[in-house]
N, C-alpha and C positions, 0 to 999 in steps of 0.2 A: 547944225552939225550932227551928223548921225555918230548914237551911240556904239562904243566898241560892244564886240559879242560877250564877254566877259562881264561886261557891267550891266546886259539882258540878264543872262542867266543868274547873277549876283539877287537881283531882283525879283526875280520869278522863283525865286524859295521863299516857301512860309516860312514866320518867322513861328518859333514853337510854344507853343502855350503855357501859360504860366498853370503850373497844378495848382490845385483845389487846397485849401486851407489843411482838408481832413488828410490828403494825402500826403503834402507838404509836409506836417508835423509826423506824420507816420515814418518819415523818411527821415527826418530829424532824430525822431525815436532809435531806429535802425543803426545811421549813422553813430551816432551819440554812445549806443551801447557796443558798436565793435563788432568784432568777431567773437562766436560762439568760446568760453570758456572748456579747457579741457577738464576733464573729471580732476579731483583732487587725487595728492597721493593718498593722503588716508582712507579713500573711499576705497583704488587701489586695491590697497594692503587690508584694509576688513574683506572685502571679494575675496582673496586671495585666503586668509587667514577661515572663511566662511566654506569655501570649499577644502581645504588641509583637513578644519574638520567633520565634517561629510565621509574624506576620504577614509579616515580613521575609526569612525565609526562602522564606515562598515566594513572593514578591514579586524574589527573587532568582533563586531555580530558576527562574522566568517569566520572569526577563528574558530570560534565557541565548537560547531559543530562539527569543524574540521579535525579538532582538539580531541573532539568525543569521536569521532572516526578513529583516529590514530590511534588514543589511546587503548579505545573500547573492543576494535575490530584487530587493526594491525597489529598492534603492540601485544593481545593476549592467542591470535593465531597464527602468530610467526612461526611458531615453532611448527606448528600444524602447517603450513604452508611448505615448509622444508621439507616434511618428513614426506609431501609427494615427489621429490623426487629421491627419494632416500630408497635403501632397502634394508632391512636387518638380519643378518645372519648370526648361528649358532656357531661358535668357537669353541672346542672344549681343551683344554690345555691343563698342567699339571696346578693351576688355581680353583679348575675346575669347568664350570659353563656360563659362558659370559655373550652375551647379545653384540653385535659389534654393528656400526651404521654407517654405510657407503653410498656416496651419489653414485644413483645411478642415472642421470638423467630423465628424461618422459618414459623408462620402460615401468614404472609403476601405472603412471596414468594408460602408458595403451595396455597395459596388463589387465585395469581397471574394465576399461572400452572391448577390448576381444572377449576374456574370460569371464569376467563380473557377471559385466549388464547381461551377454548374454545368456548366462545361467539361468535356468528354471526359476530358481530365487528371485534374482532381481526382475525378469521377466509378471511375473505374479504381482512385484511388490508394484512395478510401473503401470502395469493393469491398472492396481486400485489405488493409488494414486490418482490417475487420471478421471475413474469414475467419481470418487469421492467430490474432486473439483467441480466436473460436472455436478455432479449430486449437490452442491452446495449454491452454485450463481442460480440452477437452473430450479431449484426444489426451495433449500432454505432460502434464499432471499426473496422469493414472491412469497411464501408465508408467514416471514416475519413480517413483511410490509403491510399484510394484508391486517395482522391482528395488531401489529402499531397500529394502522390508520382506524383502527375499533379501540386503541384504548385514546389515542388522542381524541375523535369525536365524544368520548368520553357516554358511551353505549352504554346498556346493563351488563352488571358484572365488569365494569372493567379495570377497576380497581384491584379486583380480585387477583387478575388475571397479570396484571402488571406486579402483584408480589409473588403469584405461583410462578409465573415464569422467570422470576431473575432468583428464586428458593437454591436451584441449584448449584448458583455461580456463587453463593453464602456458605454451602456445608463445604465441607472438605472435602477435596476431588476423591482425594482413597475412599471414602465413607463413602461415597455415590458409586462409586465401581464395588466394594462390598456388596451394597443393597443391590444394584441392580446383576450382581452375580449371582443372588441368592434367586432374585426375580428370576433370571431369564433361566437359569439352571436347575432351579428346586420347587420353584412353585408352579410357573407356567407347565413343565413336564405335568406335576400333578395335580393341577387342576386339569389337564389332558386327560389324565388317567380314572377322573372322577367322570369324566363326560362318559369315555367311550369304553375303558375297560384296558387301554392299553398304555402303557409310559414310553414316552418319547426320549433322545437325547435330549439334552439342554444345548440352548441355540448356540452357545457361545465354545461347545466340544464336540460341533457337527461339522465337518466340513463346508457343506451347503451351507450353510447358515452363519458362520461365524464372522465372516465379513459384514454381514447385514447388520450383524446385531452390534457390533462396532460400531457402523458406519449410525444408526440408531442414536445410539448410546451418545455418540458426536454431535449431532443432532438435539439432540434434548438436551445434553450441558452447554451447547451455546447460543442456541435459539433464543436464549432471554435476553443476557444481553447485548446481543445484537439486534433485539427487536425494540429496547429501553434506547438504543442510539436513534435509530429511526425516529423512535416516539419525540426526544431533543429536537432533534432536525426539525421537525414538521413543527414542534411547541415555536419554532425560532419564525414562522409565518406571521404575515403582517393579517389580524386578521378583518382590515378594510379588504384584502383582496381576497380572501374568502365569500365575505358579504358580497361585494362585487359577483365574481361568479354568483354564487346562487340568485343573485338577481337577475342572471342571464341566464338562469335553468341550471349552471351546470351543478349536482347534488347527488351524493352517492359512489357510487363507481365512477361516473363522469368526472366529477370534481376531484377526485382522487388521480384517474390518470389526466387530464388535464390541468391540473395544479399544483398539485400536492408532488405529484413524482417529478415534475420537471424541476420543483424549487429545493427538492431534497437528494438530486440526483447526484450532488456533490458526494453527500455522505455513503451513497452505492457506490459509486465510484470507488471510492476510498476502501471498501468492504472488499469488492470485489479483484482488487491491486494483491493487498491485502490475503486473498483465499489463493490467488495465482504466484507471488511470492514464498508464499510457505508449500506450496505442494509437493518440492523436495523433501522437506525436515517435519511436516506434520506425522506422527505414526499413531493417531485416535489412540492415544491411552493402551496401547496394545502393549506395550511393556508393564504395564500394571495390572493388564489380566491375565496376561500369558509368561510373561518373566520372557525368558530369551527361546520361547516354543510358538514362538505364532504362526512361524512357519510350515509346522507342521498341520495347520490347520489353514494355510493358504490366508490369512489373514495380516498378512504384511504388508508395510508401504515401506516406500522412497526413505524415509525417518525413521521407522522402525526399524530398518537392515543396518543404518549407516550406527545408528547407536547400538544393536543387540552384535553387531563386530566388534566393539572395543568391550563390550562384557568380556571376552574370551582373547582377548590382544595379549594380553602377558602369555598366555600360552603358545595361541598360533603366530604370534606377532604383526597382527594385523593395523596397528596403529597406519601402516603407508597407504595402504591399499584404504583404509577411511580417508582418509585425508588426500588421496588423488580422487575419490570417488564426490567427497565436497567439495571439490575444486572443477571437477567435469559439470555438476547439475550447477553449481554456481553459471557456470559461464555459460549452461545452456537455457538456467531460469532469466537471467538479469537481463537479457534482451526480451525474453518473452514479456514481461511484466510492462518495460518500459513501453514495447510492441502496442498491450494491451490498454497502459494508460491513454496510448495518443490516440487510439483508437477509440475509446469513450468519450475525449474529449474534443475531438471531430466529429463524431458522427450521431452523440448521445444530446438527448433533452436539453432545451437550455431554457432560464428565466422568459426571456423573451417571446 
């Protein structure tokens, strides 16, 4: 009797293998232990409690400096803030003469922008301003580099040189503009006058010259410690990767800009932020050589003008007009600097 097709096919399937002992129990294993267990609550709740504190810390650390903005910046220039859009006018009435203070909206600030900047004054003062800056990435910072990376090699004389140069940032700033008024006005004239027969002005009540010896004088009171920073930086060097290089030649100048400047370019960086930030409000000590006359000697900056206006504010009542004119280089410096930071740290030296 021929079989039905169903009982072929029934037939003609293997039957399936029985697994292997090791795989058997493996599966046993498997089985046996289930589905994977969810995380515990308490694990949870610490994750949870782990980040809260995270969040708060640095909701902390952020205040701190945000604290010291507000209170430091905002809260003690408020008033200063107001009074550019303010104006103040004379009243005189049967009390007498009394000061009286009106918003007037932006007409202080464009009063500032038309009349100010463009005056001969601030014209001169923006001049030297700008040179001084220059004068300082382009002049002081490669030679204080140069005489840090001679007292870190630790050269002749360089002990020396690392207590003459920071002598000045020790005495009293007035006592250093003393001495060197005496210098640049009494003695240089005559030893002039011993050489050739004739006495000169003093450099600092020549027109020609009075900027210079400012910008001098600038120069020599911060050249040390700006040069003692540098010196840090570089001490902060591993010095395996010194040995390194000079095992590969580089020694000297070489090993200076190949190592030394790329590993301490942070702290230029920072210097140079630094010299571009203050170019509004720096006035080189020019109020302490000249009182509220530098002008007449063409020896004014951006800082010098905004401070020797509030000498004379009770009179001419110039407190608005200071106050829209820090608020105009404000908003013209605080992009420049930011401009300048990302610009160094794109395009400047890096470790690697």
């Amino acid at each position: 009797m021929k079989e039905p097709l169903w009982q072929r096919e029934a037939d003609a399937v293997p039957e399936a293998a029985e697994p292997s002992p090791a795989v058997a129990e493996t599966q046993g294993d498997y089985l046996s232990a289930g589905p994977p267990e969810a995380p515990a609550r308490g694990e949870k709740k610490q994750k949870k409690q782990s980040k809260a504190g995270a969040r708060i810390f640095y909701w902390v650390m952020f205040a701190l400096p945000l604290a010291q903005f507000l209170l430091c910046y905002v809260a003690v220039n408020f008033n200063s803030i107001l009074l550019a859009f303010k104006e103040t006018f004379v009243v005189r009435d049967a009390q007498g003469v009394q000061y009286v203070s009106e918003f007037v909206g932006f007409d202080t600030i464009w009063r500032f922008l038309s009349v100010e900047l463009t005056s001969k004054v601030y014209t001169v003062a923006v001049k030297n301003s700008v040179i001084y800056l220059v004068f300082s990435i382009a002049v002081v910072i490669p030679v204080g580099l140069i005489f840090s990376y001679y007292i870190f090699k630790k050269y002749r004389f360089a002990e020396f040189y690392r207590v003459f140069l920071f002598l000045p940032s020790v005495i009293c700033s007035l006592i250093m503009v003393i001495f060197y008024s005496y210098l640049v006005d009494l003695s240089i004239p005559e030893f002039w006058q011993m050489l050739t027969g004739t006495r000169p002005e003093g450099l600092l009540t020549t027109k020609a010259t009075a900027f210079g010896a400012l910008v001098f004088f600038s120069f020599w009171f911060s050249f040390g410690p700006s040069s003692l920073v540098y010196v840090n930086a570089m001490s902060q060097i591993d010095p395996s990767v010194l040995e390194a290089a000079e095992l590969d030649g580089a020694v000297g100048l070489r090993q200076f800009r190949s190592v030394v400047l790329p590993m301490i370019f942070p702290s230029i960086t920072s210097y140079i932020i630094i010299c571009v930030a203050q170019v509004a409000v720096n006035q080189l000590n020019g109020f302490s050589f000249y009182g509220t006359g530098a002008s007449d000697y063409e020896a004014q900056t951006l800082g010098y003008n905004l401070f020797a206006v509030l000498q004379g504010a009770e009179q001419n009542r110039s407190y608005s007009i200071a106050a829209a004119g820090g608020i105009v280089l404000t908003l013209i410096v605080a992009p420049l600097t930011f401009l300048v930071r990302w610009l160094l740290e794109k395009f400047g030296p890096s470790e690697d």
